[in-house]
C-alpha positions as CSV (number, residue, x, y, z in Angstrom):
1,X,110.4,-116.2,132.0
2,X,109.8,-113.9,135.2
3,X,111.3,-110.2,135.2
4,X,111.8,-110.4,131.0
5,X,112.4,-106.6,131.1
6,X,115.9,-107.3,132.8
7,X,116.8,-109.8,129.8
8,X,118.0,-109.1,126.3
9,X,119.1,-110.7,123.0
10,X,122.5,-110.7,122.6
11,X,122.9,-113.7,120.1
12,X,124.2,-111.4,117.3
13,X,127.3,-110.1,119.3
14,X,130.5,-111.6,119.9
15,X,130.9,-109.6,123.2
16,X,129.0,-106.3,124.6
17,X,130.6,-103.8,126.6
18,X,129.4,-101.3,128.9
19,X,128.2,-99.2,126.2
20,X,126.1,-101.7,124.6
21,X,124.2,-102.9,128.2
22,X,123.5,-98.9,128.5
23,X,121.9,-99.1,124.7
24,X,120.1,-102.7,125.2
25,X,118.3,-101.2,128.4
26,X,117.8,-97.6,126.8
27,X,119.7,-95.7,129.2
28,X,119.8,-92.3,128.2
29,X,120.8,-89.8,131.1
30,X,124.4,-89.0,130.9
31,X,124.3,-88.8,134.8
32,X,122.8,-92.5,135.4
33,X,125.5,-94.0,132.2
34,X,128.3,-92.3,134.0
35,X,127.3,-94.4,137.5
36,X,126.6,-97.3,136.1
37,X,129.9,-97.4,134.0
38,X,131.6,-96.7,137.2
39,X,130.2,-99.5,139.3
40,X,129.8,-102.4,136.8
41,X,134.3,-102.3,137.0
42,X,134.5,-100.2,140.6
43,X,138.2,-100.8,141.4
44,X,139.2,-102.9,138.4
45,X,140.1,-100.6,135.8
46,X,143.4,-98.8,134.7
47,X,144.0,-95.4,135.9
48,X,144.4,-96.8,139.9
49,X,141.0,-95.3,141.1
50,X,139.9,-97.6,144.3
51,X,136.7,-99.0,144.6
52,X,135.1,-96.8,147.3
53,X,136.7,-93.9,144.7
54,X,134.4,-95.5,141.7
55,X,131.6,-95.6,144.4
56,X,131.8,-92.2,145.6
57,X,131.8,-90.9,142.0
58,X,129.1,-92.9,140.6
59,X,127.2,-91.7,143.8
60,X,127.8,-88.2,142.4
61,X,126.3,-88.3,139.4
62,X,123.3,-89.9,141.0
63,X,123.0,-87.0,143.1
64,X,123.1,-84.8,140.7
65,X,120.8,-86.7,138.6
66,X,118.3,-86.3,141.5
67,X,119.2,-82.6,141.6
68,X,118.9,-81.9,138.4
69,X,114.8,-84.1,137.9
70,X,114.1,-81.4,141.0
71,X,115.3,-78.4,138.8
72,X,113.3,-80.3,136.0
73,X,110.2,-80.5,138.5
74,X,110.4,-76.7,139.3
75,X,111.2,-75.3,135.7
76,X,114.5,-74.1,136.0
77,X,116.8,-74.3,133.0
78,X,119.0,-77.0,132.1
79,X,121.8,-77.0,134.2
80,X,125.5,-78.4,132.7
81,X,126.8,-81.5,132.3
82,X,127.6,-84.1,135.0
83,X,130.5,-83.2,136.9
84,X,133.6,-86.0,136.0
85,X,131.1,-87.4,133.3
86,X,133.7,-88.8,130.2
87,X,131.8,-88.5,127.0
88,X,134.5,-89.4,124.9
89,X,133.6,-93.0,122.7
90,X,135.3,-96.3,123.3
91,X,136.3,-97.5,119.1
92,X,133.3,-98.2,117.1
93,X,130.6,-96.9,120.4
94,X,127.5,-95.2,120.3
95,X,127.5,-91.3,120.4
96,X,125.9,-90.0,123.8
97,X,123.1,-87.0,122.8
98,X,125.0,-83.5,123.0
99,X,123.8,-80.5,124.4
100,X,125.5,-77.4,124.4
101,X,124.6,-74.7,127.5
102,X,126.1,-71.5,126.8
103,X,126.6,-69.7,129.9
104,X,123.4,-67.4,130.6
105,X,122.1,-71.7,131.0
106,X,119.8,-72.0,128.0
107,X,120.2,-75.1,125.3
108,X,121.4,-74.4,122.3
Protein backbone atom coordinates (compact mmCIF):
# COMPACT_ATOMS: atom_id res chain seq x y z
CA UNK A 1 0.00 0.00 0.00
CA UNK A 2 1.55 3.48 -0.98
CA UNK A 3 1.75 6.36 1.77
CA UNK A 4 1.13 3.52 4.78
CA UNK A 5 2.13 6.21 7.29
CA UNK A 6 -1.30 7.99 6.51
CA UNK A 7 -3.22 4.54 7.38
CA UNK A 8 -4.06 3.00 10.64
CA UNK A 9 -5.79 -0.01 12.31
CA UNK A 10 -8.98 0.78 13.53
CA UNK A 11 -10.61 -2.76 13.62
CA UNK A 12 -10.86 -2.84 17.40
CA UNK A 13 -13.10 0.39 17.56
CA UNK A 14 -16.60 0.85 17.06
CA UNK A 15 -16.10 4.54 16.16
CA UNK A 16 -13.01 7.10 16.68
CA UNK A 17 -13.36 10.51 17.27
CA UNK A 18 -11.15 13.43 16.89
CA UNK A 19 -9.31 12.54 19.84
CA UNK A 20 -8.43 9.11 18.80
CA UNK A 21 -7.18 10.25 14.94
CA UNK A 22 -4.79 12.85 17.12
CA UNK A 23 -3.53 9.66 19.28
CA UNK A 24 -3.38 7.08 16.12
CA UNK A 25 -1.02 9.70 14.28
CA UNK A 26 0.82 10.75 17.57
CA UNK A 27 -0.09 14.27 17.56
CA UNK A 28 1.26 15.84 20.54
CA UNK A 29 1.47 19.74 20.31
CA UNK A 30 -1.52 21.24 21.90
CA UNK A 31 -1.25 24.04 19.12
CA UNK A 32 -1.42 21.64 15.97
CA UNK A 33 -4.61 19.26 18.06
CA UNK A 34 -6.41 22.51 18.63
CA UNK A 35 -6.26 23.21 14.52
CA UNK A 36 -6.89 20.15 13.44
CA UNK A 37 -9.88 19.66 15.81
CA UNK A 38 -11.12 22.83 14.35
CA UNK A 39 -11.00 21.99 10.74
CA UNK A 40 -11.85 18.25 10.60
CA UNK A 41 -15.89 19.84 11.72
CA UNK A 42 -15.13 23.81 10.54
CA UNK A 43 -18.74 25.13 10.58
CA UNK A 44 -20.53 21.99 11.68
CA UNK A 45 -20.51 21.95 15.26
CA UNK A 46 -22.79 23.43 18.06
CA UNK A 47 -21.93 26.63 19.50
CA UNK A 48 -22.77 28.62 15.84
CA UNK A 49 -19.05 29.40 15.08
CA UNK A 50 -18.88 29.76 10.97
CA UNK A 51 -16.61 28.03 9.03
CA UNK A 52 -14.16 30.88 8.04
CA UNK A 53 -14.40 31.45 12.19
CA UNK A 54 -13.14 27.60 12.71
CA UNK A 55 -10.56 28.56 9.95
CA UNK A 56 -9.30 31.61 11.30
CA UNK A 57 -8.87 30.02 14.69
CA UNK A 58 -7.23 26.87 13.71
CA UNK A 59 -4.92 29.30 11.65
CA UNK A 60 -4.08 30.76 15.03
CA UNK A 61 -2.79 28.15 16.69
CA UNK A 62 -0.68 27.29 13.75
CA UNK A 63 0.83 30.62 13.99
CA UNK A 64 1.64 30.39 17.16
CA UNK A 65 2.80 26.96 16.82
CA UNK A 66 5.38 28.46 14.27
CA UNK A 67 6.04 31.24 16.85
CA UNK A 68 6.60 29.33 19.52
CA UNK A 69 9.39 26.31 17.34
CA UNK A 70 11.17 30.01 16.70
CA UNK A 71 11.26 30.79 20.48
CA UNK A 72 12.30 27.01 20.72
CA UNK A 73 15.07 27.66 17.93
CA UNK A 74 16.46 30.68 19.87
CA UNK A 75 16.21 29.43 23.56
CA UNK A 76 13.70 31.38 25.02
CA UNK A 77 11.55 29.93 27.72
CA UNK A 78 8.36 28.19 27.21
CA UNK A 79 5.84 30.54 26.44
CA UNK A 80 1.91 29.76 27.65
CA UNK A 81 -0.62 27.87 26.28
CA UNK A 82 -2.31 28.25 22.92
CA UNK A 83 -4.60 31.09 22.96
CA UNK A 84 -8.52 29.56 22.65
CA UNK A 85 -6.87 26.05 23.03
CA UNK A 86 -9.96 23.83 25.07
CA UNK A 87 -8.12 21.16 27.05
CA UNK A 88 -11.02 19.98 28.74
CA UNK A 89 -11.70 15.80 27.73
CA UNK A 90 -14.59 14.61 25.71
CA UNK A 91 -16.13 11.26 28.19
CA UNK A 92 -13.69 8.48 28.47
CA UNK A 93 -10.69 10.83 26.13
CA UNK A 94 -7.16 10.89 26.42
CA UNK A 95 -5.55 13.46 28.81
CA UNK A 96 -3.49 16.15 26.84
CA UNK A 97 0.35 16.56 28.68
CA UNK A 98 0.01 19.52 31.26
CA UNK A 99 2.45 22.15 31.83
CA UNK A 100 2.14 24.70 34.29
CA UNK A 101 4.13 28.25 33.48
CA UNK A 102 4.10 30.36 36.44
CA UNK A 103 4.44 33.83 35.52
CA UNK A 104 8.25 34.79 35.57
CA UNK A 105 7.72 31.90 32.26
CA UNK A 106 9.59 28.90 33.62
CA UNK A 107 7.92 25.14 33.60
CA UNK A 108 7.00 23.86 36.59
Amino acid sequence: MAHEHYYKNVKHLDHIDVYRVLQLFNVTDPCTAHAIKKLLCAGRRDGGKSEQKDIQEASASLKRQLEMLAEDKVGLPAPAPCPGVDMSLPPGGIAPPVVHHNPMGTVE
